[in-house]
HTML snippet that shows the backbone in 3Dmol.js (N, CA, C, O; Angstrom):
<script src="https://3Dmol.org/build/3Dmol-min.js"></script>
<div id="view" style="width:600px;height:400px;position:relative"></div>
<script>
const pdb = `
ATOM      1  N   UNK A   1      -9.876  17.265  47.804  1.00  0.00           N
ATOM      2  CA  UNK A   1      -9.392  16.956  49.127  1.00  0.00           C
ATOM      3  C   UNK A   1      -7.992  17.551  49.275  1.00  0.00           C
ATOM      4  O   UNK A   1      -7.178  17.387  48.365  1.00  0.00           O
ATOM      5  N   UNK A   2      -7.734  18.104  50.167  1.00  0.00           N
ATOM      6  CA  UNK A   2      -6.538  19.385  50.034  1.00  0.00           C
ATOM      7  C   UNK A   2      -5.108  17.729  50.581  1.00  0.00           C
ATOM      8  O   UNK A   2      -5.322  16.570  50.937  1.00  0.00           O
ATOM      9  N   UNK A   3      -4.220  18.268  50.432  1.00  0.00           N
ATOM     10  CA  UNK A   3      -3.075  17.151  50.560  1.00  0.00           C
ATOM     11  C   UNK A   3      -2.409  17.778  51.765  1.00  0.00           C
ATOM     12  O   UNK A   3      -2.418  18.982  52.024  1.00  0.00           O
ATOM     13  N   UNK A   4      -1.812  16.788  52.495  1.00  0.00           N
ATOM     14  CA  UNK A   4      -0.932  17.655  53.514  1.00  0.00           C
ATOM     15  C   UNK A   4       0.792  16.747  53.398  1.00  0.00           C
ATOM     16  O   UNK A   4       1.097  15.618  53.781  1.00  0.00           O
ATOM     17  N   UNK A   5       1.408  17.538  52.890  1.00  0.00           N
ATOM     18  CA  UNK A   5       3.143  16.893  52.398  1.00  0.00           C
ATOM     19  C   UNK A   5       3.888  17.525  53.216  1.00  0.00           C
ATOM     20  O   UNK A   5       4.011  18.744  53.341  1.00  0.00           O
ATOM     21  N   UNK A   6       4.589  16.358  54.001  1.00  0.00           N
ATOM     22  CA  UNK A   6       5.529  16.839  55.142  1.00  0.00           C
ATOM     23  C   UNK A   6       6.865  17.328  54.314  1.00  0.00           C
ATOM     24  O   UNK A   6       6.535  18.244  53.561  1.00  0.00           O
ATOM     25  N   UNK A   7       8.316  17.007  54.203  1.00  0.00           N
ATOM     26  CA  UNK A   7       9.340  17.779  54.067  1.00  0.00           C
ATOM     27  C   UNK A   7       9.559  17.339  52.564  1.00  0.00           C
ATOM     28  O   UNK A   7       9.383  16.124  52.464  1.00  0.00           O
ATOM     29  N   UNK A   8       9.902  17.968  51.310  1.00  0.00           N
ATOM     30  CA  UNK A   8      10.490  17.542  50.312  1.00  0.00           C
ATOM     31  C   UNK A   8      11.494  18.128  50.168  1.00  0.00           C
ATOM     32  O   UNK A   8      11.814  19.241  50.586  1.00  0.00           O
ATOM     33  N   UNK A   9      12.540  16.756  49.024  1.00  0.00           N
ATOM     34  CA  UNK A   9      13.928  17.851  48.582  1.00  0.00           C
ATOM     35  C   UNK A   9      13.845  17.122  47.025  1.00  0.00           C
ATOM     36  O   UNK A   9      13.896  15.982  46.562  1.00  0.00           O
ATOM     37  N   UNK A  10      13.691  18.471  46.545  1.00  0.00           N
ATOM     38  CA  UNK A  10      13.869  18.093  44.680  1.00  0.00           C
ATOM     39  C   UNK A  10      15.591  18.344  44.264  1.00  0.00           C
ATOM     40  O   UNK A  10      16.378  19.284  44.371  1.00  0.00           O
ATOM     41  N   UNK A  11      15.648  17.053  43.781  1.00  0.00           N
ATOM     42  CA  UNK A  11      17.527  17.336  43.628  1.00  0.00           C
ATOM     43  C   UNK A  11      17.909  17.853  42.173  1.00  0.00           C
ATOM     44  O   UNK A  11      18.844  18.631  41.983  1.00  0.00           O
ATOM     45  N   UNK A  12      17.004  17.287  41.047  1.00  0.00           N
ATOM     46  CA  UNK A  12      17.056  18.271  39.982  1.00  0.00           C
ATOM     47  C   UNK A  12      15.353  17.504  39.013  1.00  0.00           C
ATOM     48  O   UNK A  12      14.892  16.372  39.160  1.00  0.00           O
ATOM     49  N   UNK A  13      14.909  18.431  38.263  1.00  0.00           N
ATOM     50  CA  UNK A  13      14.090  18.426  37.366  1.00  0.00           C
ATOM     51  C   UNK A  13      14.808  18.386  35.894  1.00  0.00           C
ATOM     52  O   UNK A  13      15.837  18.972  35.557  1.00  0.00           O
ATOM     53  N   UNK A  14      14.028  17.585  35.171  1.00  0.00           N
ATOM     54  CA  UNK A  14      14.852  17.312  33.374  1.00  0.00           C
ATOM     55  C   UNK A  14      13.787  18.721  32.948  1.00  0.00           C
ATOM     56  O   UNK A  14      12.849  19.265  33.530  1.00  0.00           O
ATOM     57  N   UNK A  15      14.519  18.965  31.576  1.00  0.00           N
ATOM     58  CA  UNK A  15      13.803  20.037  30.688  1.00  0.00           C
ATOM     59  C   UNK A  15      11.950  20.012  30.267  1.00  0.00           C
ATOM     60  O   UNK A  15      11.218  20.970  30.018  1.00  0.00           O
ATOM     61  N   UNK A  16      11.715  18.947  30.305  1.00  0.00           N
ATOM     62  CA  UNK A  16      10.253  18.728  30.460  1.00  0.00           C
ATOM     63  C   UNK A  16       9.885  17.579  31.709  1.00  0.00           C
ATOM     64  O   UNK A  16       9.506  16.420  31.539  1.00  0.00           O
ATOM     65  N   UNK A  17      10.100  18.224  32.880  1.00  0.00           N
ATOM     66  CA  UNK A  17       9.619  17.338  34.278  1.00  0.00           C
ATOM     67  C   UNK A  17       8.854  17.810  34.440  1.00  0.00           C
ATOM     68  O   UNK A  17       8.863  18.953  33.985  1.00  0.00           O
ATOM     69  N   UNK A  18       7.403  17.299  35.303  1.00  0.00           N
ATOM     70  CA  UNK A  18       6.615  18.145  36.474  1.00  0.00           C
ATOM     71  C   UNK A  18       6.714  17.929  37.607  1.00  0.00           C
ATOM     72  O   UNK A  18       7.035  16.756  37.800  1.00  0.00           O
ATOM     73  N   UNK A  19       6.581  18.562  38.591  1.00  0.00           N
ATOM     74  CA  UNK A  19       6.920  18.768  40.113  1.00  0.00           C
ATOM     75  C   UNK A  19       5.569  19.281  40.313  1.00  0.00           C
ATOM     76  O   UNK A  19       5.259  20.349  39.786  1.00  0.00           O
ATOM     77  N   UNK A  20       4.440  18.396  41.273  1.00  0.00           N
ATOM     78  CA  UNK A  20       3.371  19.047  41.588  1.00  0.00           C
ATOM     79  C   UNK A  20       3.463  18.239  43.328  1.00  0.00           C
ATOM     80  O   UNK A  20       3.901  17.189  43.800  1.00  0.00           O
ATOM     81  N   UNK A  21       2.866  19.288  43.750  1.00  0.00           N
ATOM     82  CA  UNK A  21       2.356  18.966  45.251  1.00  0.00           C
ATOM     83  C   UNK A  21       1.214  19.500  45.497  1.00  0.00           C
ATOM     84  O   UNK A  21       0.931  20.672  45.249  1.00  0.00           O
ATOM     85  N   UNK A  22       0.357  18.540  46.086  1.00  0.00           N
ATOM     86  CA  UNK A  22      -0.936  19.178  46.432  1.00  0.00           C
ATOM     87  C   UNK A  22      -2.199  18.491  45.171  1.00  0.00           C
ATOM     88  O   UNK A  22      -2.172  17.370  44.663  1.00  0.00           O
ATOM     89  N   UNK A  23      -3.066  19.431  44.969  1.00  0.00           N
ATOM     90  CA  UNK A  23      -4.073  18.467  44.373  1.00  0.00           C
ATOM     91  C   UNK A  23      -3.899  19.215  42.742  1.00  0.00           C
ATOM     92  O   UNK A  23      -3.472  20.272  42.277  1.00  0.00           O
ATOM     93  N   UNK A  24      -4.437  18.110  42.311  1.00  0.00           N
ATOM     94  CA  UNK A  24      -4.008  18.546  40.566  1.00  0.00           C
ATOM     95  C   UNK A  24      -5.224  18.474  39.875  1.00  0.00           C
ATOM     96  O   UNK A  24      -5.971  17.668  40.429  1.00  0.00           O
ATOM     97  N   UNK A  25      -5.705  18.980  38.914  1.00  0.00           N
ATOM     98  CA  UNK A  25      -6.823  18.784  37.678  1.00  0.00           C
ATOM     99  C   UNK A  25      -6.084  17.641  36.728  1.00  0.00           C
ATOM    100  O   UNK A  25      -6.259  16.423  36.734  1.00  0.00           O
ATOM    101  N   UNK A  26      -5.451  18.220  36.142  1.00  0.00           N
ATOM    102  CA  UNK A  26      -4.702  18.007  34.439  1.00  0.00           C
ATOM    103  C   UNK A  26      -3.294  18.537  34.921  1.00  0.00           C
ATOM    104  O   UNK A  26      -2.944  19.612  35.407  1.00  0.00           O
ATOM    105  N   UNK A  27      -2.468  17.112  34.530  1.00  0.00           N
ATOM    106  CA  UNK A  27      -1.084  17.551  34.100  1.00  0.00           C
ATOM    107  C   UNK A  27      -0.583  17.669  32.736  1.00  0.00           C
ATOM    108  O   UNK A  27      -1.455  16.837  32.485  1.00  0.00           O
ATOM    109  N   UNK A  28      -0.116  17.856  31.788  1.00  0.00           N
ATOM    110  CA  UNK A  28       0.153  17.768  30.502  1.00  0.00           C
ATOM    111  C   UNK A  28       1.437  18.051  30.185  1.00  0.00           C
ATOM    112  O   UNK A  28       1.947  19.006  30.771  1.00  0.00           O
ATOM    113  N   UNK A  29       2.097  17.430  29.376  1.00  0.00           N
ATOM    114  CA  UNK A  29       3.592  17.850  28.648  1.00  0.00           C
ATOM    115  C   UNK A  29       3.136  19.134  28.076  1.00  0.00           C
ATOM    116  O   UNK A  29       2.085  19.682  27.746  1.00  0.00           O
ATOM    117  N   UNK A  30       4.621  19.402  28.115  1.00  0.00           N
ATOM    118  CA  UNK A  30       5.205  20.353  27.517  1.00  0.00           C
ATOM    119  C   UNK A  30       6.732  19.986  26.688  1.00  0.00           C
ATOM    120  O   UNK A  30       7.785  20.623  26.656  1.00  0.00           O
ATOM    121  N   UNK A  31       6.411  18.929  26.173  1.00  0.00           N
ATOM    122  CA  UNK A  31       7.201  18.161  25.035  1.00  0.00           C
ATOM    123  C   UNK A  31       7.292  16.982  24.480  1.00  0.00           C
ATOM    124  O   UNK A  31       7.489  16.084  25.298  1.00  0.00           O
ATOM    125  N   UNK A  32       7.211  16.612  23.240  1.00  0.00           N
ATOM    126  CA  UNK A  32       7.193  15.612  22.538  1.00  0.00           C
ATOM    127  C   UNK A  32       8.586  14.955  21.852  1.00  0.00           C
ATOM    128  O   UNK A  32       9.617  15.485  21.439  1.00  0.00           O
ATOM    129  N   UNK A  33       8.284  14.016  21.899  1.00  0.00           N
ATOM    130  CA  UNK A  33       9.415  13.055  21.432  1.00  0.00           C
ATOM    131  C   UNK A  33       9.098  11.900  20.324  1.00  0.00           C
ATOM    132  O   UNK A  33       8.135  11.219  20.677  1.00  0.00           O
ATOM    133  N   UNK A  34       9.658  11.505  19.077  1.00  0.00           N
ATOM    134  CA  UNK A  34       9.693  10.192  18.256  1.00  0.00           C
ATOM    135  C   UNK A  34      10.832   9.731  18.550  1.00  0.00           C
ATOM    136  O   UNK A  34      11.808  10.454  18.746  1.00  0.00           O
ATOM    137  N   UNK A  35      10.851   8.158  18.634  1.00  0.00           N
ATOM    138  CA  UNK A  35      11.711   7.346  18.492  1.00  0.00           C
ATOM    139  C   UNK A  35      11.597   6.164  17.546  1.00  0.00           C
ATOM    140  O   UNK A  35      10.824   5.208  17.596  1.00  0.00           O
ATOM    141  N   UNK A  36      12.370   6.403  16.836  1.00  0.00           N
ATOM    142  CA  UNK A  36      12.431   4.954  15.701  1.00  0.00           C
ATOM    143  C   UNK A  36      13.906   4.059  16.287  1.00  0.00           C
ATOM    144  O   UNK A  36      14.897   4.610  16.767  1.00  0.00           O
ATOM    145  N   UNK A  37      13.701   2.372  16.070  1.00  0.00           N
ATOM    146  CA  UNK A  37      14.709   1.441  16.308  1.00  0.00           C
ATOM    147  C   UNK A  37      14.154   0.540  16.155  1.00  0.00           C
ATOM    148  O   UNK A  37      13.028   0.181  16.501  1.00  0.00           O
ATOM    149  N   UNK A  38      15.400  -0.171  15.277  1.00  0.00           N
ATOM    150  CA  UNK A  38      15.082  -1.976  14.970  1.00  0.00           C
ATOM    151  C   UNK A  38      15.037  -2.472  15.967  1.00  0.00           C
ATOM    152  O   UNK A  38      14.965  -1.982  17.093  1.00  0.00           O
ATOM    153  N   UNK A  39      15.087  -3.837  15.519  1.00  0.00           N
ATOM    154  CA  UNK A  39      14.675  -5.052  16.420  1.00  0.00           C
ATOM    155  C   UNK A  39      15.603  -5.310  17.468  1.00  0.00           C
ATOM    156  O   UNK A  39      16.824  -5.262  17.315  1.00  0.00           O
ATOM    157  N   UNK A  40      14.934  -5.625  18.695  1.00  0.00           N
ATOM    158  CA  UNK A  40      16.502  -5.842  19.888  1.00  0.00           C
ATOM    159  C   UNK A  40      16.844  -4.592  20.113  1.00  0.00           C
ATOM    160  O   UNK A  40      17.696  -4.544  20.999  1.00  0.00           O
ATOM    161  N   UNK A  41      16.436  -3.147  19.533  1.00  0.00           N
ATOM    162  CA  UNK A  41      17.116  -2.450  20.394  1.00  0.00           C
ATOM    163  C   UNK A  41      17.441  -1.651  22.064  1.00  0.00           C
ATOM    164  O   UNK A  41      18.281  -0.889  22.542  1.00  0.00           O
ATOM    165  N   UNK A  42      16.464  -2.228  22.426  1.00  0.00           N
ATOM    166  CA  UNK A  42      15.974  -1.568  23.818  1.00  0.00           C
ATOM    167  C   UNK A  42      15.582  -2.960  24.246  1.00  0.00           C
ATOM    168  O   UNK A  42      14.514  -3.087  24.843  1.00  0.00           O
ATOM    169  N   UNK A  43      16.295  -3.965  24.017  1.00  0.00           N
ATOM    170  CA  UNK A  43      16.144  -4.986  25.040  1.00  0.00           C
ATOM    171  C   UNK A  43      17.306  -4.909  26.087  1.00  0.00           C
ATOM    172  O   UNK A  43      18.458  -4.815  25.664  1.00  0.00           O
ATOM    173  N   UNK A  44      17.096  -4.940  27.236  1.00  0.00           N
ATOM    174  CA  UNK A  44      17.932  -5.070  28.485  1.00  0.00           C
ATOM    175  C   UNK A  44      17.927  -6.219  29.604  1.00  0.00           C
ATOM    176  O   UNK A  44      16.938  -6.790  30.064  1.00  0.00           O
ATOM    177  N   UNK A  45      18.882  -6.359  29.834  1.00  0.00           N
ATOM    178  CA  UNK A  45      19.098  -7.486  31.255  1.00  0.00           C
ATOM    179  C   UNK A  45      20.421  -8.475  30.841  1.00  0.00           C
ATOM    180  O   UNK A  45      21.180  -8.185  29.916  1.00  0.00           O
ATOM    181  N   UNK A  46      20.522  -9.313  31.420  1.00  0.00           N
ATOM    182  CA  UNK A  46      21.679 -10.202  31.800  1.00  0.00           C
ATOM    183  C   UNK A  46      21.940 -11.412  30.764  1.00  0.00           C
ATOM    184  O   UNK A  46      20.996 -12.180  30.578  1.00  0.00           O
ATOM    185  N   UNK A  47      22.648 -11.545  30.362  1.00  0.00           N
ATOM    186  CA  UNK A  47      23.227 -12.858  28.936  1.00  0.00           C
ATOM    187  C   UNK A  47      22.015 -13.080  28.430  1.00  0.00           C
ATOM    188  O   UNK A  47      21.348 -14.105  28.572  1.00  0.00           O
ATOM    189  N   UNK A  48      21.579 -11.590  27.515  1.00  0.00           N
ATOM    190  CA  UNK A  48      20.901 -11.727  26.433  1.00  0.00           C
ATOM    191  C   UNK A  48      21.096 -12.724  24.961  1.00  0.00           C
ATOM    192  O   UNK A  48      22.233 -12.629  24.499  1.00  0.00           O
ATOM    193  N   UNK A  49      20.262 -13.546  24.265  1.00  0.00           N
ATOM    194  CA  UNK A  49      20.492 -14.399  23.501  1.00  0.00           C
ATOM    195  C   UNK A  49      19.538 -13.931  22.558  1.00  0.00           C
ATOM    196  O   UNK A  49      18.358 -14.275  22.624  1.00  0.00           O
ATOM    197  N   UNK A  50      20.216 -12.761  21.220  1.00  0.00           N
ATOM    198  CA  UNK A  50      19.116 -12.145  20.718  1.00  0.00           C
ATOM    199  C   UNK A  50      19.581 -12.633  19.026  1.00  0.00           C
ATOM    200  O   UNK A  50      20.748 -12.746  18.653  1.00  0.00           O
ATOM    201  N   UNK A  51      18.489 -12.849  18.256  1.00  0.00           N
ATOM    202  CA  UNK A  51      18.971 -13.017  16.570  1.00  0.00           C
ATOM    203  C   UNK A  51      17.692 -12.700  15.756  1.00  0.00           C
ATOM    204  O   UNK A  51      16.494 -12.982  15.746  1.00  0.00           O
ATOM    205  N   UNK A  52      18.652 -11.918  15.042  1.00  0.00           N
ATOM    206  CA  UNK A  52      17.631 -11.076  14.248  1.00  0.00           C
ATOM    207  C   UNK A  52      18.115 -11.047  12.723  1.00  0.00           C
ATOM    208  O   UNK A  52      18.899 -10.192  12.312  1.00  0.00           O
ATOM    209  N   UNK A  53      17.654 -11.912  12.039  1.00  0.00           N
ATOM    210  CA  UNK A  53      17.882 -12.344  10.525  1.00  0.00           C
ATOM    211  C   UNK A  53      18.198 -11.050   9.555  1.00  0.00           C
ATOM    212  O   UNK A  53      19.272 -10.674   9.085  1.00  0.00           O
ATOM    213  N   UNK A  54      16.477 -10.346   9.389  1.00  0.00           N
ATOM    214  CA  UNK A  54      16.937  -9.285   8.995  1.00  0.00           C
ATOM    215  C   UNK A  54      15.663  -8.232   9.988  1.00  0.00           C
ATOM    216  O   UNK A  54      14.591  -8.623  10.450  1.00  0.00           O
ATOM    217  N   UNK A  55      16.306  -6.776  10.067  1.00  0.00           N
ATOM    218  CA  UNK A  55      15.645  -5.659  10.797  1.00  0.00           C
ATOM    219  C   UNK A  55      15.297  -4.901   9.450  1.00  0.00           C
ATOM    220  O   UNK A  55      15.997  -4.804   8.442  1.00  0.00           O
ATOM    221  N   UNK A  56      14.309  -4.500   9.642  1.00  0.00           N
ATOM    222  CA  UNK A  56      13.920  -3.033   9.364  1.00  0.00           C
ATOM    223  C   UNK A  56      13.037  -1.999   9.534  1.00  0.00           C
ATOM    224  O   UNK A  56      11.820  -2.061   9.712  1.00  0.00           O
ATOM    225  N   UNK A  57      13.722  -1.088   9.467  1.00  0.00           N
ATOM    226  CA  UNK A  57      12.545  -0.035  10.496  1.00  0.00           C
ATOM    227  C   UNK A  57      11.815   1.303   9.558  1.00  0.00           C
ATOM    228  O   UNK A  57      12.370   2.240   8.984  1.00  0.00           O
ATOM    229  N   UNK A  58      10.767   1.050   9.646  1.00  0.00           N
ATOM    230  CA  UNK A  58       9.920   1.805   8.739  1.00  0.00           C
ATOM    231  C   UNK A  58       9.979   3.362   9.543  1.00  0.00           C
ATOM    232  O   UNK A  58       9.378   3.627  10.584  1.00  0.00           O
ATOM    233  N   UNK A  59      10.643   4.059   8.960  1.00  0.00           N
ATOM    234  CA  UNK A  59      10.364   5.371   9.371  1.00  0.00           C
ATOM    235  C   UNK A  59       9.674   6.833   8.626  1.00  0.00           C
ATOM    236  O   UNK A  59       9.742   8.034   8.887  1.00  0.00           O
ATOM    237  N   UNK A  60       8.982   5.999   7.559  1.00  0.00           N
ATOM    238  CA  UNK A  60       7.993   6.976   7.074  1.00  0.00           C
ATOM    239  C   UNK A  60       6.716   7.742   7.555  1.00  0.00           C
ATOM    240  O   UNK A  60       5.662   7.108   7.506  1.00  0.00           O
ATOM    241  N   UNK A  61       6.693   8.727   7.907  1.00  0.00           N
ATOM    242  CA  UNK A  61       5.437   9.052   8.399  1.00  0.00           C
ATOM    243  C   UNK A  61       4.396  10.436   7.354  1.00  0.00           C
ATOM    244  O   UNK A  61       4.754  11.512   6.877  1.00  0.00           O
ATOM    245  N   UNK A  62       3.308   9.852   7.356  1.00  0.00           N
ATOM    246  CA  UNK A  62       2.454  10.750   6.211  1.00  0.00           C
ATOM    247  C   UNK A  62       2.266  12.048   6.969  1.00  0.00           C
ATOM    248  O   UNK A  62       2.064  13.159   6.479  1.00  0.00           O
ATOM    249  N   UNK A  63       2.377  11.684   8.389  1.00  0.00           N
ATOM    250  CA  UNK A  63       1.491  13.278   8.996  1.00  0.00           C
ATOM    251  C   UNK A  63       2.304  14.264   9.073  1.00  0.00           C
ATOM    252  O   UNK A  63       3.504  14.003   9.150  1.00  0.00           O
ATOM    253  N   UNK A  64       1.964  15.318   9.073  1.00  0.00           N
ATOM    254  CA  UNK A  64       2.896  16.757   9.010  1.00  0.00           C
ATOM    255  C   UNK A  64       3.798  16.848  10.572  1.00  0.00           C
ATOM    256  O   UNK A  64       5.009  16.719  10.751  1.00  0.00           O
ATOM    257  N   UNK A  65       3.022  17.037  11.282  1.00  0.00           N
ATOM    258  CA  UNK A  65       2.664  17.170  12.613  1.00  0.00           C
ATOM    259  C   UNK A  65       2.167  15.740  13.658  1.00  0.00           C
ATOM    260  O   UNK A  65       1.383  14.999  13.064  1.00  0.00           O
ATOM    261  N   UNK A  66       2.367  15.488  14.462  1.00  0.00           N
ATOM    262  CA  UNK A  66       2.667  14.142  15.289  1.00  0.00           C
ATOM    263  C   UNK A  66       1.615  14.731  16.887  1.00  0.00           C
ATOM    264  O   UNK A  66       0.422  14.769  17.188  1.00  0.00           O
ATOM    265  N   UNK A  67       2.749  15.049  17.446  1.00  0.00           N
ATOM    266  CA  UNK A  67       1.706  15.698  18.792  1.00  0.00           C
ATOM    267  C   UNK A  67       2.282  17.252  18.760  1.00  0.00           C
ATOM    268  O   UNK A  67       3.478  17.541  18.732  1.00  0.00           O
ATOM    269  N   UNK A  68       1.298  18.090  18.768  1.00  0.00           N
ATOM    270  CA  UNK A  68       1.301  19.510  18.696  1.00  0.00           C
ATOM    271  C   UNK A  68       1.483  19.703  19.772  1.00  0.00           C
ATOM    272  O   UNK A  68       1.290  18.672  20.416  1.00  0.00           O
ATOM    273  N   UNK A  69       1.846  20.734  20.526  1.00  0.00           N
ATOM    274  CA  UNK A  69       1.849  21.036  21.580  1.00  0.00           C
ATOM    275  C   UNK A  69       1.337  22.598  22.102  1.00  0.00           C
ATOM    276  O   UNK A  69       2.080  23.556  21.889  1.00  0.00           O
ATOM    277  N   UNK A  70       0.241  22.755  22.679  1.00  0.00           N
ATOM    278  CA  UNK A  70      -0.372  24.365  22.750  1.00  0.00           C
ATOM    279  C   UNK A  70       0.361  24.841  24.351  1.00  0.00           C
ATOM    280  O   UNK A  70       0.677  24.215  25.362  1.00  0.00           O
ATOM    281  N   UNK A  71       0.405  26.016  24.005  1.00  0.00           N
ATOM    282  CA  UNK A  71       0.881  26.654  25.043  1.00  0.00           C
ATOM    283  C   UNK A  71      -0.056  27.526  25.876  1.00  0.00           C
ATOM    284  O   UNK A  71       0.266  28.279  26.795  1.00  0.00           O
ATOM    285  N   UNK A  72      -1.299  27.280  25.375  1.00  0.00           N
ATOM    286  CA  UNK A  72      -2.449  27.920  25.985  1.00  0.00           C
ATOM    287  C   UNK A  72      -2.657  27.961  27.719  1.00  0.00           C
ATOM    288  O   UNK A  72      -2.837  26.761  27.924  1.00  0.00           O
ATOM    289  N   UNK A  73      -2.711  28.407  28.628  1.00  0.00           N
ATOM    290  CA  UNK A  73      -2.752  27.805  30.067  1.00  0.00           C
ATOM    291  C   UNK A  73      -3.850  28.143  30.305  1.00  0.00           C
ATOM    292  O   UNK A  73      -4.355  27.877  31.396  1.00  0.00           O
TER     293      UNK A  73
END
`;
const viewer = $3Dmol.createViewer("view");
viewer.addModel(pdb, "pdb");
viewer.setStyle({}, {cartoon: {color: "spectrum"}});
viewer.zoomTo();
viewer.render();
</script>
């Protein structure tokens, strides 16, 4: 079903954004990211009441490779 998009303004795109208008199949990255963090770290909001005895963060990983990324189009 074709799309009809009246006026856009893109003010900026990050290094792996997509910007699509109109009709799409498949979107897919074009970048991967790991993040490791203890406990509480990405908690957010207002007079947090956080306790954490002990943390630890397992950051071993067996696999070579995580998410590959092909550049095939």
């Amino acid at each position: 079903m074709p799309a009809i998009v009246g006026a856009v303004k893109v003010n900026s795109i990050g290094s792996s954004g997509v910007f699509n208008i109109g009709d799409v199949f498949t979107i897919s990255p074009k970048s991967t990211a790991k993040t490791f963090a203890g406990a509480g770290s990405f908690n957010t909001g207002d007079y947090l009441k956080i306790s954490n005895e002990y943390s630890a963060t397992n950051t071993y990983d067996k696999d070579l490779a995580d998410a590959n990324i092909s550049t095939i189009l």
